[in-house]
Structures are given as structure tokens and as C-alpha cells.
N, C-alpha and C positions, 0 to 999 in steps of 0.2 A: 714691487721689487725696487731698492734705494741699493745704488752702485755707482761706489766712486771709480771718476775714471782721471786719464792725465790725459793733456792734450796740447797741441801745439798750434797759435795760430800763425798761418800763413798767407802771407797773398787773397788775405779775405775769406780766407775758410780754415775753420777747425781742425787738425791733422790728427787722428787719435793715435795714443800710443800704447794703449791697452785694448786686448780684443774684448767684443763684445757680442750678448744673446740678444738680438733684436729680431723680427722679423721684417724683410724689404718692405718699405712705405711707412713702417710701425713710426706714428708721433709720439716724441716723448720731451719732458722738462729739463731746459738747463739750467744750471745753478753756477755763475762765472766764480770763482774762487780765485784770485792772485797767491800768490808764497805768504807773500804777509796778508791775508786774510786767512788763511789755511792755518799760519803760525796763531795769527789770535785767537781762530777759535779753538783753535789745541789746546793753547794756555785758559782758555774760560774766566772763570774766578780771580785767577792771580792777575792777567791784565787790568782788567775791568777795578780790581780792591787798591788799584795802584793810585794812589792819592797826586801826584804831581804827573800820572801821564794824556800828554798833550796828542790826542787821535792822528794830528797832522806831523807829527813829529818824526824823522829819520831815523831809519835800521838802527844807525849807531847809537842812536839816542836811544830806543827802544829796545838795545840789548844793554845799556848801562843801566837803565831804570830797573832792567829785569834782574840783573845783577844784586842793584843796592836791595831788591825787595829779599830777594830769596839768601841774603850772604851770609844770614843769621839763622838759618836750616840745615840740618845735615845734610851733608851729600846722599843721593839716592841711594849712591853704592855700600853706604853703610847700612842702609833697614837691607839691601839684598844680601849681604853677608851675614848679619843676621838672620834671618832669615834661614840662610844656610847652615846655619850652624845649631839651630833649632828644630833642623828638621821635618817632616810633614805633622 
């Protein structure tokens, strides 16, 4: 079983914020994930093909980089309107 969960830590322990199916004692694997690791590996492909991005580099930086890569692509919401208008 692979289940993402969300989590808060606290005062040195983990706070979950989604329920979960374990059984008491049950040992299982964690995988720490921060927002911005969460966000890179969402983006996949497109972070990683970004020729000037710097791993250490700031959110802001990080959303302008993602800006100048993607500004020359339509916006998503045009293939979904297409899309719609196409039909199944």
C-alpha cells in the first residue's frame, strides 16, 4: 500500500492530519516531503529541463524561472476548452 498523507510537526512528533488504515504497532516507511519538494516533484520534467535553475535558489526565484520557461505555452485552460468543445 503507497499513501500520501499530510502532517504537522510538533514539539518533536509528527501530528497527522489525515486518517489513516494501520494496525496498532504496524511499522511502516517515511518519506519527509517539504511544499517545495512536493512542488518539484509535481513539476518533474519542467524543473529539472530548466537550464538556469539554481537547486538552492528562493520560492521567488523559483516561480519566476517557472514563469519565463512556461510563457511561451498556452495556458492549460485553453486544451480544456477545447477539449470541451470537441466533445468525448
Amino acid at each position: 500500500m503507497f499513501e500520501t498523507l499530510r502532517a504537522v510537526y510538533e514539539n518533536g512528533r509528527l501530528r497527522l492530519l489525515d486518517p489513516v488504515e494501520l494496525i496498532e504497532g504496524q511499522e511502516i516507511w517515511l518519506m519527509i516531503l517539504t511544499e517545495r519538494d512536493r512542488a518539484r516533484a509535481a513539476l518533474g520534467d519542467l524543473v529539472t529541463d530548466m537550464p538556469r535553475l539554481d537547486h538552492d535558489m528562493d520560492d521567488l526565484a523559483l516561480l519566476r524561472e517557472l514563469d519565463v520557461t512556461v510563457s511561451d505555452q498556452p495556458p492549460l485552460s485553453a486544451d480544456i476548452i477545447a477539449e470541451r468543445r470537441e466533445g468525448p
